[in-house]
C-alpha positions in Angstrom: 111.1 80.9 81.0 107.9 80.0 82.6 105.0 82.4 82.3 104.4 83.3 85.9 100.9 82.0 86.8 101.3 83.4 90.5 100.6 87.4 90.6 101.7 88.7 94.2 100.6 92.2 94.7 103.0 93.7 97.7 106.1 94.2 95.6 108.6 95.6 98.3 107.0 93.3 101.3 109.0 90.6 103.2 106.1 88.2 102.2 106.3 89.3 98.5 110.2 89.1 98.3 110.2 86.0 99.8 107.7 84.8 97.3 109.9 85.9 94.4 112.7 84.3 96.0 111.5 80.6 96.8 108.9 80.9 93.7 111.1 82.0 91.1 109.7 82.7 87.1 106.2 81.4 88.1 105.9 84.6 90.8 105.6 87.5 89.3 105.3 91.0 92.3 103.4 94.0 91.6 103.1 97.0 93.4 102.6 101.1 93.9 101.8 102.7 91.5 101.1 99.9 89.0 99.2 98.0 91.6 97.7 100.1 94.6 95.4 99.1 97.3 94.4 102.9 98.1 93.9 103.3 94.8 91.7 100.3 93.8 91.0 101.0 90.5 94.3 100.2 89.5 93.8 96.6 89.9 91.7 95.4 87.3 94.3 96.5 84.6 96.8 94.8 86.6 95.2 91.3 87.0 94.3 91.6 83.3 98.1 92.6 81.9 99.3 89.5 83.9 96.6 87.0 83.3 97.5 84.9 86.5 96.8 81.5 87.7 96.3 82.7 91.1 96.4 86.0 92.9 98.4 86.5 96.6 97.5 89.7 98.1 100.7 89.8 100.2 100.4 94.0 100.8 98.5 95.9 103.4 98.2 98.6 105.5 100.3 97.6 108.3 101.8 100.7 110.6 99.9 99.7 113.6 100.0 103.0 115.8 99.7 105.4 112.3 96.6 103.4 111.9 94.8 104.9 115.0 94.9 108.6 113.6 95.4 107.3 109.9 92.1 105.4 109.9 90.9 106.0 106.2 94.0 104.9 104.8 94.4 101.7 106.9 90.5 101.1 105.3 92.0 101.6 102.0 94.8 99.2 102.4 93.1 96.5 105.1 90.0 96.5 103.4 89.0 98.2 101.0 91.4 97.6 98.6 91.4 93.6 99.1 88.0 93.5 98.7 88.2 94.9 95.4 90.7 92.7 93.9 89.3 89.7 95.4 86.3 90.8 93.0 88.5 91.0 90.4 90.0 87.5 91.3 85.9 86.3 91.1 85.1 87.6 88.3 87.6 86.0 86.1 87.5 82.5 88.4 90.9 82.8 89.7 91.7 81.7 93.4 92.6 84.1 95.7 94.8 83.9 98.7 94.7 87.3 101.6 96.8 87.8 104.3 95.5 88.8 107.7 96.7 88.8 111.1 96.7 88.2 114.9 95.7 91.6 115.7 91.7 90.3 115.3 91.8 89.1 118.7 92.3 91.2 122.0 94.8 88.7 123.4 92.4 87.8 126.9 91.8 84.0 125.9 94.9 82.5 127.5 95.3 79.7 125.0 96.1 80.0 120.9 92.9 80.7 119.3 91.4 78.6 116.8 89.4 80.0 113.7 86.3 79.7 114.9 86.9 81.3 117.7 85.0 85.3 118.1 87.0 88.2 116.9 87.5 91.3 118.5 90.2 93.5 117.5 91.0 96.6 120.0 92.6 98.6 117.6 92.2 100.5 114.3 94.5 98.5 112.5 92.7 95.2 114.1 89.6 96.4 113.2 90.5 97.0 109.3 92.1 93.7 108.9 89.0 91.8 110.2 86.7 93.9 107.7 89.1 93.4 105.2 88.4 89.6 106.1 85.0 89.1 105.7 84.7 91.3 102.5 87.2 89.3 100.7 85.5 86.0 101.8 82.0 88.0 100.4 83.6 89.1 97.0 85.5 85.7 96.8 84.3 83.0 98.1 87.5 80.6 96.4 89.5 83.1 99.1 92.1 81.3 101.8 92.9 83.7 104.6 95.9 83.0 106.2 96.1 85.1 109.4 99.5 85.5 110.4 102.0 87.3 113.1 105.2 88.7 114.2 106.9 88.3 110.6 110.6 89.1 110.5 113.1 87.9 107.5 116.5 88.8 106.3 115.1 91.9 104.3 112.9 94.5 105.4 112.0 96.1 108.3 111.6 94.2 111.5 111.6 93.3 114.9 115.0 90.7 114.4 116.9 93.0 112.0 116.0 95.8 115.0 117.2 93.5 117.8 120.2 92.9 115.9 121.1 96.7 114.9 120.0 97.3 118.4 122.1 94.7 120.1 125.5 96.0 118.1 125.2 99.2 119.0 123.9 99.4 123.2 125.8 97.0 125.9 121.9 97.1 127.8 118.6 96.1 125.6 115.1 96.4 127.2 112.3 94.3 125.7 109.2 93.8 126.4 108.2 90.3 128.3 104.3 90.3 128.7 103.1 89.9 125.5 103.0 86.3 124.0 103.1 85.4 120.4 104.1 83.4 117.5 107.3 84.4 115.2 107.0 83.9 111.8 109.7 83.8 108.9 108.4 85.1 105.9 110.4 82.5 103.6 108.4 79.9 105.8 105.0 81.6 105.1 106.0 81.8 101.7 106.4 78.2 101.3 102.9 77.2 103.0 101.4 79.5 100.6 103.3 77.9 97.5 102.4 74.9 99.0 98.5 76.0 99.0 99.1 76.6 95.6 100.4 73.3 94.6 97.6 71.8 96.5 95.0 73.4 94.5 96.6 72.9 91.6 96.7 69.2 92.2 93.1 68.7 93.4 91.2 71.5 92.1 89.4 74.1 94.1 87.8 72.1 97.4 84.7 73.4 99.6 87.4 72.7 102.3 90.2 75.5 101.2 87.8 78.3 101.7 87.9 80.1 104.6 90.5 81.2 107.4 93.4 79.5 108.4 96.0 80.2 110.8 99.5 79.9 109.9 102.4 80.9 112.3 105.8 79.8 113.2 105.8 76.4 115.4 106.5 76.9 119.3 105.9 80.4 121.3 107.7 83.3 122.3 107.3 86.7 124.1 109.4 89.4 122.8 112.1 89.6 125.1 112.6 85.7 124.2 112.9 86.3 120.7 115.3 88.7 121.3 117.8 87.1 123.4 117.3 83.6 120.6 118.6 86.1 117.9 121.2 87.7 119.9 122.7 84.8 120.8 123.1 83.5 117.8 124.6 86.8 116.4 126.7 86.4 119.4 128.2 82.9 118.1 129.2 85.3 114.8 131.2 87.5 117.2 128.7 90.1 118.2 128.8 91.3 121.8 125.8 90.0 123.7 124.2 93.0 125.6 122.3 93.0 129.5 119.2 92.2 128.8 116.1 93.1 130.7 112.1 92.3 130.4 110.0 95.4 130.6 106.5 95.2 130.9 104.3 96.7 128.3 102.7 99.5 130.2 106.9 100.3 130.4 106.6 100.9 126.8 103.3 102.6 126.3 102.2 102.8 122.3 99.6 104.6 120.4 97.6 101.4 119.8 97.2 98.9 122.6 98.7 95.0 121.7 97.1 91.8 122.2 99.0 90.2 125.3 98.5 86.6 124.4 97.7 86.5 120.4 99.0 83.1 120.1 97.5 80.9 117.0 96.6 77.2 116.9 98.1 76.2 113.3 96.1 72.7 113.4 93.9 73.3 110.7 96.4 74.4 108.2 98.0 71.5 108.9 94.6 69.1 108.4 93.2 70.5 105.6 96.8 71.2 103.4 99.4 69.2 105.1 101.6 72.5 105.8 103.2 72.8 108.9 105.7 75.5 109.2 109.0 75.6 111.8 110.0 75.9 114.8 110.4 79.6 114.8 114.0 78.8 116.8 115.1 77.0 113.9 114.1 80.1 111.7 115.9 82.8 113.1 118.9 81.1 113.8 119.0 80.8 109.7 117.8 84.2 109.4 120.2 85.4 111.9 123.0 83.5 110.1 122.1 85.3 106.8 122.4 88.4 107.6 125.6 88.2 109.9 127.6 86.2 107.0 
């Protein structure tokens, strides 16, 4: 067996079980209570037991509306915590790859952003991740951020595995159809970040790798869209499809506001590491198939 030589904190996580899946031995996931972002200094003896090649921080703090009256703890997890083991990853010279998020942006540009384009998160959770940003990219300056969005896989908890549940049990689903986005499959943000990997490991560290990247599912959706793609391919597995209706948001009012239009231009992923991930059609049609078989 390999020695693993990839340590992804986030043990539980779609991201991190995705990881371990596609990765195999050279993975290795950590997480509560051996590895806790709230509780920081748990991480130096964690990085040091496993003596990795490269560290993924893959965990976060990511209850959106608990965020808003649970703001210490979101800090903890969203940056706090990564800041600390992104010193940790500098201190011993090992690159370091964080995972961020749309929810930077409040959603008014009308077109995907790019990278360099201003932040300005309208939540708490928002807010916390784009700290969490620029303290990693401080502590570690060999850090890739990969901001990312709507994740949903065949495990854990999520918006496809919810439309699904939802959809078998109700002959009428309301979704909302005014906010814009980009679904991503875990297993396909796992593979750009193995990917990232193998490109460092091939090169060496490059000026060009540090920094913030965007990296989404391929293509666009609003909720309601990605809701009637799953369904009907659950329907083609002999699930009922229900009525469906788009709602707006202010029909489903939430604790913390969302970003209408967070869509994210992927190009410079692409440029700088040749990754380009799927359509996010093509990826919930397999992850629908997987979990109806």
């Amino acid at each position: 067996m390999t020695k693993p030589s990839i340590l992804v904190i986030g043990r539980t996580g779609q991201l991190a079980t995705s990881l371990k899946e596609l990765g195999g031995d050279r993975v290795v996931t950590v997480g509560r209570p051996e590895a806790d972002l709230q509780a920081p200094e748990t991480l130096a003896a964690v990085v040091d037991a496993h003596k990795p090649d490269f560290i993924v921080n893959a965990a976060a703090w990511t209850a959106v509306d608990l965020a808003e009256t649970e703001q210490e703890a979101a800090k903890k997890g969203n940056h706090t915590g990564p800041a600390r083991l992104a010193e940790e990853a500098a201190r011993r010279g090992i690159p370091f790859i964080h995972v961020s998020t749309d929810y930077v942006f409040d959603g008014k540009k009308g077109a995907p952003y790019l990278e360099s384009d201003p932040i300005n998160p309208v939540t708490a959770y928002g807010r916390t991740k784009a700290e969490g940003e620029a303290a990693v990219l401080k502590a570690q300056p060999q850090s890739v951020i990969l901001r990312t969005a709507w994740v949903y896989s065949a495990h854990g908890k999520n918006f496809v595995k919810t439309m699904l549940n939802a959809g078998a049990k109700n002959p009428r689903l309301r979704v909302v159809g005014d906010q814009r986005g980009n679904p991503t499959s875990s297993d396909d943000l796992a593979a750009v970040i193995l990917g990232i990997i193998d490109k460092i490991k091939e090169t060496g560290w490059q000026d060009s790798y540090a920094g913030i990247f965007h990296a989404t599912g391929s293509g666009e959706a609003t909720w309601y869209e990605l809701a009637c793609h799953a369904l009907k391919e659950a329907e083609k597995h002999g699930q009922t499809m229900p009525e469906m209706e788009a709602i707006k948001t202010s029909d489903w009012p939430t604790p913390a506001a969302r970003p209408a239009d967070s869509r994210l231009d992927n190009s410079k992923l692409e440029r700088v590491f040749g990754q380009k991930m799927p359509d996010w059609r093509e990826s919930v049609t397999r992850t629908v198939n997987t979990l109806m078989k």
